[in-house]
Steps between C-alpha positions, in 0.01 A plus 500: 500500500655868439507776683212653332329164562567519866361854555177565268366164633489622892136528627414874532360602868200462398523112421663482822251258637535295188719251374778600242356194323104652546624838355672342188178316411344870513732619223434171315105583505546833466696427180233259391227732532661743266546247242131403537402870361720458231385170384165596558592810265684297241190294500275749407741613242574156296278556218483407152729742348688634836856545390755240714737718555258789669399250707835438629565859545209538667498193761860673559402832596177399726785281710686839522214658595372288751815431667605849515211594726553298778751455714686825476639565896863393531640257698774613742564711223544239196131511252368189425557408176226406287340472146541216247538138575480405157437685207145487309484191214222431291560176326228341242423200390771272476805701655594377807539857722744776518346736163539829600646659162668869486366764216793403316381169438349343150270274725380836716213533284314250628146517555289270671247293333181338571559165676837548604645347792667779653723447832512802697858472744591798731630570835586761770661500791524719893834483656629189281197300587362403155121418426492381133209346310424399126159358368329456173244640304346430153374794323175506421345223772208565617231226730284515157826384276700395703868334428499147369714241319890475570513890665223402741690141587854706543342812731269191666773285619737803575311629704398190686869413502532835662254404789662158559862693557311722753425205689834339466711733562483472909737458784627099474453446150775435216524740193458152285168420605392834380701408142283183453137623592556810270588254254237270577218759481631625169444154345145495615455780190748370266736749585872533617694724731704707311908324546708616768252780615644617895334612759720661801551540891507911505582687851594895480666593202513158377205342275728267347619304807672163503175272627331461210233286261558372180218441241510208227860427566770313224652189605826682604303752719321213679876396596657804582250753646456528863267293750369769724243497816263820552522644805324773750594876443574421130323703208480345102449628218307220306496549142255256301497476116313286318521408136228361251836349323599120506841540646509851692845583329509874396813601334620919374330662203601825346365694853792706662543518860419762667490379883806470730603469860820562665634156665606579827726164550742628256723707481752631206666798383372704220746604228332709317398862628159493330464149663559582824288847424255285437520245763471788786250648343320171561544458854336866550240435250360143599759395784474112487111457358511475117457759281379622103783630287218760488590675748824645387533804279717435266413122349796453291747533792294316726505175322889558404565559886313163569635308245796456713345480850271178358858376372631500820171381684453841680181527348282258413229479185159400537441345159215507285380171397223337298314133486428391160239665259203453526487401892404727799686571785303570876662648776411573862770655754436566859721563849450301780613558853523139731402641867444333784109487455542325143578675182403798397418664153659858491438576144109530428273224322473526102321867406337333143498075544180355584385206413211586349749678228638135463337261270668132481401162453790356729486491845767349777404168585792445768337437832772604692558847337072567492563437909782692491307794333218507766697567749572872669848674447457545913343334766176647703634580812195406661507136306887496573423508900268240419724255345737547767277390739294221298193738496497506143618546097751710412369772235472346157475159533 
């Protein structure tokens, strides 16, 4: 942890009575609820014909907006940082995540169309402590024509896949068992997590932590990535996408990338003066959350300045990526905190997904995961009492 770390994360007087950990799951809502009027916003906005890059300017600026009117007294002198977790993507159809094109760009022309399956990805973040959320929308839906065929069976079992990892991710369990029931609700709808997809441990100033879940893994990442065991006090960042594709392999296409983040585990020196021009200007701009090229003034010397910091590893790229033609990718992201009542949803439920938008002729038939889905993300206290004492059920069962 750095200095910086050590002093902006200090409970202010007023929180005195709190918990440091009570207070950081404050900034983590508070974060959460500011990315909940922009999605709600962005929502409103995706429209046949809205322009995809307008829509990434403008998720961008309400997650300025919102995060620069709160939390504005300093602590012991230091502000609280704050502002983007992850820049604004809007990826359709069958690219994976990550589209957030600059002006500059051939493919910035994009316009939405009717029945696109548009993923909506943001985040912000109060003091390091990083709510992020995607979800997915298809333009044009509506309870009288509502989404069917191989869109509705992707968005169907994403989201369900989503609900499952809610209920899996919990104090005591193993990352893996939240691998194989994602992949098992998938096949219920024909469908296939997208390859190698990872979902992360994130504490302050970290959302890319070294806990983490791996979706449709190769052979070789069955062998070499990491058993791990959830535990209280931790907070994921569970990223589910879900493609209408045989395989789940998505490879580059002509999109450039346009998201980064600064690696904080290594360290190099910068030849180049425009490099390491660059690179500061980084840590003031985004510190260690990822950032859009966009944000720099001068394009050209931004991307020459980063060319070497991503040769080095300083800086790392968030590619764009793409499943097949012709197949639909469904995404649902949410941050979950594991406290010592049960888990706990920080980010808000999906602002557009209902199943009544949701037409498919495939259900899941697995016993264990329809259980599974009954159950509450938390336990009644009441009912919990209960248990304890062989009064009665505990809350979902």
């Amino acid at each position: 942890m750095s200095d910086s770390e050590k002093t902006t994360s200090a409970p202010v007087a007023t929180e005195q009575s709190r918990s440091t950990a009570e207070a950081d799951i404050t900034k983590y809502k508070a974060a959460a609820d500011i990315i909940n009027v922009a999605v709600k916003r962005l929502v409103e906005l995706s429209v046949e014909g809205a322009n995809v890059l307008d829509l990434c300017i403008e998720g961008d600026k309400l997650v300025e907006e919102g995060t620069s009117a709160v939390y504005n007294k300093s602590v012991k002198g230091v502000k609280v940082s704050k502002g983007l977790a992850f820049p604004t993507s809007i990826s359709v159809n069958n690219c994976v995540a990550h589209f957030s094109p600059l002006a500059s760009d051939p493919l910035s022309a994009q316009n939405l169309a009717k029945g696109d399956v548009v993923k909506l990805h943001l985040g912000a973040h109060i003091d390091g402590f990083a709510a992020i959320t995607a979800e997915t929308i298809v333009v044009g839906a509506t309870p009288e024509n509502p989404v069917t065929g191989r869109r509705a069976d992707a968005l169907r079992a994403a989201w369900s896949a989503a609900e499952v990892a809610m209920r899996l991710v919990r104090v005591g369990n193993k990352n893996w068992q939240v691998t194989e029931a994602v992949g098992k609700v998938a096949a219920a709808w024909d469908c296939k997590p997208v390859e190698g997809m990872l979902s992360c441990q994130q504490t302050q100033n970290v959302i890319d932590g070294k806990k983490r879940i791996i979706l449709n893994p190769t052979e070789g990442q069955k062998k070499d990535f990491e058993t791990v065991t959830f535990a209280e006090g931790e907070v994921y960042g569970v990223d589910i996408l879900i493609s209408s594709g045989e395989d789940g392999k998505a490879r580059l296409e002509e999109s450039r990338t346009t998201i980064y983040q600064r690696d904080h585990t290594v360290s190099y020196q910068l030849k180049m003066k425009t490099s390491r021009a660059v690179f500061s200007e980084v840590q003031k701009k985004a510190g260690p959350f990822p950032f859009n090229v966009r944000v720099f003034e001068d394009e050209k010397r931004a991307r020459m300045g980063l060319q070497e910091a991503v040769q080095h590893s300083l800086v790392k790229p968030y590619e764009v990526v793409y499943t097949p033609p012709n197949t639909f990718v469904a995404a649902f992201h949410f941050t979950i905190a594991l406290l010592s009542g049960g888990p706990s949803l920080l980010t808000h439920p999906p602002v557009w997904y209902n199943p009544d938008l949701v037409r498919t002729e495939k259900e899941l038939e697995d016993e264990e995961l329809k259980e599974l889905l009954t159950r509450k993300l938390r336990e009644n206290k009441k009912n919990k009492k209960k248990a304890a004492t062989g009064e009665g059920d505990v809350e979902g069962k």
